[in-house]
N, C-alpha and C positions, 0 to 999 in steps of 0.2 A: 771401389770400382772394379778390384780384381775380382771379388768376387762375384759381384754383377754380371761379369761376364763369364766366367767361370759356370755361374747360375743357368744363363741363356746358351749358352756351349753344353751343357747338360741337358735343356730342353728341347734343344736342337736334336741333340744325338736320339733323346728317348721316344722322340714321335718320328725320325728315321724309322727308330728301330720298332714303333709300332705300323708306319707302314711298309715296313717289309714282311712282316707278321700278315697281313691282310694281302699281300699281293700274293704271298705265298700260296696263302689258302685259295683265293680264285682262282691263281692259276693252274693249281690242281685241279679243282672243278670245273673250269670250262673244257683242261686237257682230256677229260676223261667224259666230258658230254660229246667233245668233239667225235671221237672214235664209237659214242653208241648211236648219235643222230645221222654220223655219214654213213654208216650200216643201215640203220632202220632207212635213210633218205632210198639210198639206192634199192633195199628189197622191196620198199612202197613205191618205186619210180615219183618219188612227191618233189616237185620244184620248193614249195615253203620249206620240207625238212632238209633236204640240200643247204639250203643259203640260212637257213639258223645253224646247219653243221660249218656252213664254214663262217660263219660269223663266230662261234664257238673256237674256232681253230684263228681267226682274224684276234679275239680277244686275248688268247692267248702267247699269241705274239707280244701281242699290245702290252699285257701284264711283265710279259718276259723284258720287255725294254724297258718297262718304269722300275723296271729292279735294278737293271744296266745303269741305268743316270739316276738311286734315288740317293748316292752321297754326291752326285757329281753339282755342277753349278748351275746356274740358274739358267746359261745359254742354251746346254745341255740338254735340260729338262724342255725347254724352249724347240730344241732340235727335236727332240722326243718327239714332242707334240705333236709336230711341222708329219713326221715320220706317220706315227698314227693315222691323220686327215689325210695323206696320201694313200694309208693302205686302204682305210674305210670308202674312200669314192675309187678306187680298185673292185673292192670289194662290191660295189653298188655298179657298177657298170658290168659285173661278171654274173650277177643274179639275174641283170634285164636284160642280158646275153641268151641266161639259160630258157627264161620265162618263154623268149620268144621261140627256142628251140621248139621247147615245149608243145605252143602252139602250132608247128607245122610240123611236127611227130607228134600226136595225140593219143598217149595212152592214159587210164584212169588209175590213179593212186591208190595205194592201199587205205583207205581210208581209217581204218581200225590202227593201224600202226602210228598214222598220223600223231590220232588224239593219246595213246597210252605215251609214245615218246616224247610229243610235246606238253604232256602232264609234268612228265620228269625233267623237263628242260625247264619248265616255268618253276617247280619248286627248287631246281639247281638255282635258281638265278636269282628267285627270292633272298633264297640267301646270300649270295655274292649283292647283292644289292643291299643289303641290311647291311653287311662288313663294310661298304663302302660309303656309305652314306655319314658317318662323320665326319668323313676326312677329303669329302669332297671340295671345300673352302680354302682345305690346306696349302695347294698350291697349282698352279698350273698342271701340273703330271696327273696327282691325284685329282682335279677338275676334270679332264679330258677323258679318264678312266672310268671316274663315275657315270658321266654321259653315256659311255658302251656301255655300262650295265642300265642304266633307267633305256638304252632304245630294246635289249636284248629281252627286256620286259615285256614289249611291246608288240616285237618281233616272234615271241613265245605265245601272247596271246592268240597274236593273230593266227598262228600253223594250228592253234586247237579251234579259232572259228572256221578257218580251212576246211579243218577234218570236218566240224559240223554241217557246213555247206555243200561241201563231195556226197556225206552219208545223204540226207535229206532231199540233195536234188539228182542226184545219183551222175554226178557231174567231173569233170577233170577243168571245171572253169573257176571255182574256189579257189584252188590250189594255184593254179597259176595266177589268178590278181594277187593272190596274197605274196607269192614271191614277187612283184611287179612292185606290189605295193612298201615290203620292206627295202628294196632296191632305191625305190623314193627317197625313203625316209634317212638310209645312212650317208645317200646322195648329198640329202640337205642337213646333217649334222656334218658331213664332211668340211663341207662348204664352212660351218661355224668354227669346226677345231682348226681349220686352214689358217682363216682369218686372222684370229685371235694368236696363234701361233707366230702367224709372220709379221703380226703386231711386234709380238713381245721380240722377236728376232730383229727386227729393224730396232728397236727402241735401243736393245743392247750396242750394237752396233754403231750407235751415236757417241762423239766424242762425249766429256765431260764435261 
């Protein structure tokens, strides 16, 4: 029996210690996409590169805290979550903030810059997305984390249809749905990490 546990006290420890390995490395990556897409956002004036920049800089919080709770308990991990789904509809309310600025200051994007930095943002993210992607089942924390990486995907594509749409119709209306349109979308994963968060929070919190 002692070693049974012994056994599972070790497998415990060695997938800690594999997703600490994987948070690490994201959050490298998104730290350093953060600082080139809030540059490239601001010299293309692009509402999509902004809010993939701070989505970028949002992720990396998010990584930084699943580091914070990933030996701690399962409340913890629980709180985490809870933390995340509040920055993420923060984070969604502050893109459809800018979107709309946008629209009553109307200037046109760089469009060229768009599509080269949201190139390099989409192949950043591939791979954070590849690292994450086994260990999504794992728990709660890593659940919640994976989910920022599959919308950041999404989020990535969309800033390169952006660019496509700005160049072709020679338009600053792209660019603004599209930051409208990720704004939606972490609005309503919010809404899911929320949930499921203060699920698992309430559950805890029941006697025995």
């Amino acid at each position: 029996m002692a070693s049974c546990c012994e056994n599972k006290s070790c497998e415990i420890s060695a997938l800690k210690a594999r997703h600490a390995r994987v948070l690490w490395a994201v959050l490298a990556i998104n730290a350093t996409m953060f600082f080139v897409e809030v540059t490239a956002g601001i010299l293309a004036n692009s509402t999509s590169l902004l809010a993939d920049s701070l989505d970028m800089l949002g992720d990396s919080l998010v990584y930084g805290f699943s580091l914070f709770v990933l030996s701690r308990s399962e409340h913890w991990q629980a709180v985490a979550a809870l933390g995340k789904g509040i920055f993420m509809l923060l984070f969604g309310l502050g893109v459809l903030g800018e979107a709309i600025y946008k629209i009553l200051n109307p200037v046109m994007p760089g469009v060229e810059t768009m599509g080269i930095v949201g190139g390099l943002a989409l192949a950043a993210n591939l791979i954070c997305f590849y690292l994450l992607y086994s260990h999504r089942e794992d728990n709660l924390n890593m659940s919640s984390t994976w989910l920022c990486s599959r919308n950041d995907l999404i989020a990535n594509s969309a800033v390169l249809l952006a660019a496509f749409g700005g160049y072709a119709l020679t338009s600053r209306w792209p660019d603004i749905i599209v930051g409208g349109l990720i704004a939606c979308l972490f609005l309503n994963s919010s809404f899911g990490v929320l949930g499921r968060s203060v699920q698992a929070v309430r559950q805890q919190a029941r006697p025995a």
